[in-house]
N, C-alpha and C positions, 0 to 999 in steps of 0.2 A: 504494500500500500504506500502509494506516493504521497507526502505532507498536502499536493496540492487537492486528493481526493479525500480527505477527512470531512470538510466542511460542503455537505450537498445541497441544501438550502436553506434559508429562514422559514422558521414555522409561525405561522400567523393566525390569530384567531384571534377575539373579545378578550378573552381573558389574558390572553397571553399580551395583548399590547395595551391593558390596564396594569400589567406590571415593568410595564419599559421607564415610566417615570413612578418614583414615592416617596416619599417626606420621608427622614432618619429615624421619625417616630415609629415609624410601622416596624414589625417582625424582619427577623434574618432575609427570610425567602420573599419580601414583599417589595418589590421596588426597583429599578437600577437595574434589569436583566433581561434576555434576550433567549430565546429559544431557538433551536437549529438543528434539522435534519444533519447526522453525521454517521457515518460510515461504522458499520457495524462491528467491526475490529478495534475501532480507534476507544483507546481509554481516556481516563479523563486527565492523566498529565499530558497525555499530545492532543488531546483538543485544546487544553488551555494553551499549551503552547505556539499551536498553530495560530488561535485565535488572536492571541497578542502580536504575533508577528504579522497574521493581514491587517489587522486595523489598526495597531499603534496604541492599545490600550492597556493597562493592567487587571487581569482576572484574580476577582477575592477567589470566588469557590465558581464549581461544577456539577450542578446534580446530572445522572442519566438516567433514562429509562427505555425499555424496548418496549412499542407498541405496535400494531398490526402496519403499521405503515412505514415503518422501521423503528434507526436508534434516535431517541429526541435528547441532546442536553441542551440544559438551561445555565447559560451562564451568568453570573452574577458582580457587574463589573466593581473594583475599588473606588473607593470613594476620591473623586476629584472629572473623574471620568463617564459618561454619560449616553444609555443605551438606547437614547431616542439618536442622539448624532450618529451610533454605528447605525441603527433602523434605516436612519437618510441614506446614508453611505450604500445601504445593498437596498434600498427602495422599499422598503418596507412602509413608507409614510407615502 
């Protein structure tokens, strides 16, 4: 598996782009994060690492999961940094 096939697309739905922006008030998992189709081998230190290397950001953490439609991680960007501007960035907005 090539670094450039980890990341296959943004996953997009209501829910998922209610938590691209959130106040510092809310929960761990609430706010500040992006979801992404990614390649069913890849763990979660080379997605965060790939992920940082396309966009230029720092990843706190990585959940995944395997759903019928493949693997989805949600990345949860560090604070300074902002997962509506990667959204723009792959057209998500």
């Amino acid at each position: 598996m090539k670094r450039s096939d980890v990341l296959i697309r943004p996953f997009v739905t209501e829910k998922s782009m209610n938590h691209t922006s959130g106040t510092p008030t809310q929960s761990f998992t609430d706010g500040n994060r992006i979801e992404f189709i990614v390649h069913r081998d890849a763990d979660k230190g080379t997605i965060k690492s790939v992920f940082e290397e396309r966009f230029e950001v720092k990843v706190e953490r990585v959940w995944t999961r395997i759903e019928k439609d493949g693997k989805h991680a949600i990345i949860k960007l560090s604070e300074g940094y902002s997962a509506e501007d990667v959204g723009m960035r792959v057209g998500v907005f």
